[in-house]
LUMMI-362959 format. One line per 10 residues: number of its first residue (from 1); for each residue x, z, y of N, C-alpha, C, CB. Coordinates in steps of 0.2 Angstrom, whole numbers, plus 2048, in hexadecimal, padded with zeros to 3 digits. Each point is the difference from the previous one (the first is absolute). Glycine has a CB too. Layout:
BEGIN
NUM = X,Z,Y,X,Z,Y,X,Z,Y,X,Z,Y; ... $
END
This chain:
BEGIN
1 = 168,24C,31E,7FA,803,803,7FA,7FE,7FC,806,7FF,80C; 7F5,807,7F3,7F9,7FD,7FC,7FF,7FA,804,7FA,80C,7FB; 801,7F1,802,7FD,7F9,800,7F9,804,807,804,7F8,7EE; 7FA,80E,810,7F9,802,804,804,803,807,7F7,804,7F3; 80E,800,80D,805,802,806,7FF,7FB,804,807,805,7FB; 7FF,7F5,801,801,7F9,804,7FA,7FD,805,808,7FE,7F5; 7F3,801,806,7F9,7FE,804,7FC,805,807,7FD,7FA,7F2; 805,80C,80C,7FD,802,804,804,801,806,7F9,805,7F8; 80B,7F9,80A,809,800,805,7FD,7FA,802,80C,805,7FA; 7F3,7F4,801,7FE,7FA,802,7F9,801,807,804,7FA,7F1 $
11 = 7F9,809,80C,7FA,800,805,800,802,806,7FB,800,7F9; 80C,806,807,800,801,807,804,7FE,806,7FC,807,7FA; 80A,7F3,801,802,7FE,804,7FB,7FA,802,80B,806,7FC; 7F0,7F8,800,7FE,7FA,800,7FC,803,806,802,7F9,7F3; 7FA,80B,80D,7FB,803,807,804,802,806,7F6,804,7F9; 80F,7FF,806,804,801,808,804,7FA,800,800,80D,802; 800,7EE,7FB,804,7FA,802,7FD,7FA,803,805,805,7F8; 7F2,7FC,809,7FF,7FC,805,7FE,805,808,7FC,7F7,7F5; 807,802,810,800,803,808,7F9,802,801,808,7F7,805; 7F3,807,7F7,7F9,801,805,7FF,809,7FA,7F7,7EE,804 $
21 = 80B,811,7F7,7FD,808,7FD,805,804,803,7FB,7FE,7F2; 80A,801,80E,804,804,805,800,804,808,805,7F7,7F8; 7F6,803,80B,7FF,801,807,7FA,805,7FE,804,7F3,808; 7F7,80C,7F2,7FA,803,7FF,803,80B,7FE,7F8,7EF,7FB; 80E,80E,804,803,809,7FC,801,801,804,806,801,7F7; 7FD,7FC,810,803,804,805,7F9,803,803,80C,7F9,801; 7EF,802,801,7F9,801,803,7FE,806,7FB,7FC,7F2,805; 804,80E,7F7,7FC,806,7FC,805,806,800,7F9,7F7,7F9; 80D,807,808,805,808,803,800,803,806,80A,7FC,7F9; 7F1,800,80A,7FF,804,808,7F8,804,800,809,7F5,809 $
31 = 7F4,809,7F1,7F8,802,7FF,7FB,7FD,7FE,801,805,808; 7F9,7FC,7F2,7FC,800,7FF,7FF,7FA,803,7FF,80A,7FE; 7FF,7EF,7FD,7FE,7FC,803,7FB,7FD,7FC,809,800,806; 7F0,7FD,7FC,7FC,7FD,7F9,802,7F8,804,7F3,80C,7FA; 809,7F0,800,804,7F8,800,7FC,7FE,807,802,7FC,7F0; 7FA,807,815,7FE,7FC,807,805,7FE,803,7F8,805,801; 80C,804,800,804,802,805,806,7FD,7FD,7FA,80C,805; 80A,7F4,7F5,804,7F9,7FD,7FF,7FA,802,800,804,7F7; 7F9,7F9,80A,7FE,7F9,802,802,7FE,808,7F7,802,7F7; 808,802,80D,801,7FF,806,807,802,801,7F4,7FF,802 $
41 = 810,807,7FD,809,800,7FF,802,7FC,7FF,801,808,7FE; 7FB,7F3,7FE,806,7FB,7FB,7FF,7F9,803,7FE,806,7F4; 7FC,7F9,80F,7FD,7FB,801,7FE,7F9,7FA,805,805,80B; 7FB,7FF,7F1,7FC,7FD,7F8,7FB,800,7FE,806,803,7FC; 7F8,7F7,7FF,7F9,800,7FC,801,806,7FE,7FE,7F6,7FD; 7FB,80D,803,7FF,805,7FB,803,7FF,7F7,7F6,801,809; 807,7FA,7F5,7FE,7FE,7F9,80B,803,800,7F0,7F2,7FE; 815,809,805,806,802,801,802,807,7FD,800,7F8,80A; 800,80D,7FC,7FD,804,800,800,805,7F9,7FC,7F9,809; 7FE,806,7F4,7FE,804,7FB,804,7FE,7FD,7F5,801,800 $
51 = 80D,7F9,7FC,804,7FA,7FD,809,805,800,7F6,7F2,806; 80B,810,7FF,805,806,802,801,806,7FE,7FF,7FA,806; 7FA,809,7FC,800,808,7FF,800,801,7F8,7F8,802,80B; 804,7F8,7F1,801,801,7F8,807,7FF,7FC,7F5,7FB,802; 810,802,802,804,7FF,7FE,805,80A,800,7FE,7EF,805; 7FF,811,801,804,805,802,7FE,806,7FC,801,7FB,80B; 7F8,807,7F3,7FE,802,7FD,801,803,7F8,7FC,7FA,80A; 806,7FE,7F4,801,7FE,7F8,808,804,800,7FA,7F1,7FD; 808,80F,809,809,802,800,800,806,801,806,7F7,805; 7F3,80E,7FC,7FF,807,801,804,803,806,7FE,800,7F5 $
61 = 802,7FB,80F,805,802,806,7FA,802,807,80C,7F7,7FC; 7ED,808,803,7FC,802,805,7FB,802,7FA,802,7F9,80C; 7F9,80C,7F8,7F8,803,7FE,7FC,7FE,804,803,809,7FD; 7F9,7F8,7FF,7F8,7FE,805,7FB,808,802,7FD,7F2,7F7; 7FF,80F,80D,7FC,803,7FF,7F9,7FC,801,809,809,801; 7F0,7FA,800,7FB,7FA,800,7FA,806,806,803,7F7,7F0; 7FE,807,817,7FB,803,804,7F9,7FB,800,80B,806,806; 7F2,7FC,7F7,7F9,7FC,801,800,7FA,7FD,7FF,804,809; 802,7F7,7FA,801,7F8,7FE,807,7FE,800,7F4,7FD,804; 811,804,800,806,801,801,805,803,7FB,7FB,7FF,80A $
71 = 809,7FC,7F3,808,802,7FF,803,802,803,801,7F9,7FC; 801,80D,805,806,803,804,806,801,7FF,7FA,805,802; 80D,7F7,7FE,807,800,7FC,804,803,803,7FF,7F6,7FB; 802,80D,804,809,803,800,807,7FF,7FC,7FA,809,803; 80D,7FA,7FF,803,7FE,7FA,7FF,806,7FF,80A,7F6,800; 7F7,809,7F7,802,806,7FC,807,802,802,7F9,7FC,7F6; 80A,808,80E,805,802,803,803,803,7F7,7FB,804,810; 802,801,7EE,805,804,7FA,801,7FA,7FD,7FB,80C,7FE; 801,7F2,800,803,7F7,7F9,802,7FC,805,7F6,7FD,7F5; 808,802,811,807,7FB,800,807,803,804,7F7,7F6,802 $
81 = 80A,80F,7FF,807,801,7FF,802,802,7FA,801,801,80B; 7FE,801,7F1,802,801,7FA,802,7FA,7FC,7FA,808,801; 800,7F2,801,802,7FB,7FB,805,7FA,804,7F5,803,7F9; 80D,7FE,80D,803,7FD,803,807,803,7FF,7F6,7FC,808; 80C,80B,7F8,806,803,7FE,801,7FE,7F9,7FF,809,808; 7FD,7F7,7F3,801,7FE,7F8,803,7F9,801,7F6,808,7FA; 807,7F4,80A,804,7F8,801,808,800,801,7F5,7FE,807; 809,805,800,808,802,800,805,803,7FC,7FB,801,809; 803,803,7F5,804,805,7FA,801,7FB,7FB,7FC,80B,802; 7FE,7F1,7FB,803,7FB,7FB,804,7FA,802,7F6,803,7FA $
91 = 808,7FC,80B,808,7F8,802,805,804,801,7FB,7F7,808; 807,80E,7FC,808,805,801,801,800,7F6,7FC,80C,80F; 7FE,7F5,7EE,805,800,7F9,803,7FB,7FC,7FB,807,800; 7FF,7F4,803,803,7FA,7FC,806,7FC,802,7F5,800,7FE $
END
């Protein structure tokens, strides 16, 4: 497997492999959420939080959009199942 594949596989297992970005994918697969409405679902620091969404972000598995002063995040539905199936598809081969 390239060396650039391999890493980019790393990141995603590495962001849906923690419980809290995980609880935050599922929160963001029922709607639109900017980091407040995260803050109080989650009952977290903010600073946490952001600290999260960036992760999640780096892994291209959510979007932002920006209403006013507000971040608005969703997942990226098309890239992340895509790149969640390419996961898959490369462990079934290996």
């Amino acid at each position: 497997m390239p060396h650039g594949k391999a890493h980019g596989l790393a990141k995603i297992c590495n962001a849906m492999g923690n419980p809290i970005r995980f609880k935050i994918m599922t929160l963001l697969g029922e709607g639109i959420c900017n980091v407040n409405d995260l803050v109080r679902k989650l009952s977290l620091e903010q600073s946490k939080v952001s600290k999260h969404l960036a992760v999640l972000l780096a892994a291209g598995l959510v979007k932002f959009s920006v209403d006013g002063r507000r971040r608005c995040y969703e997942l990226d539905r098309q890239k992340t199942v895509r790149r969640i199936l390419a996961l898959f598809q490369k462990l079934r081969e290996e």
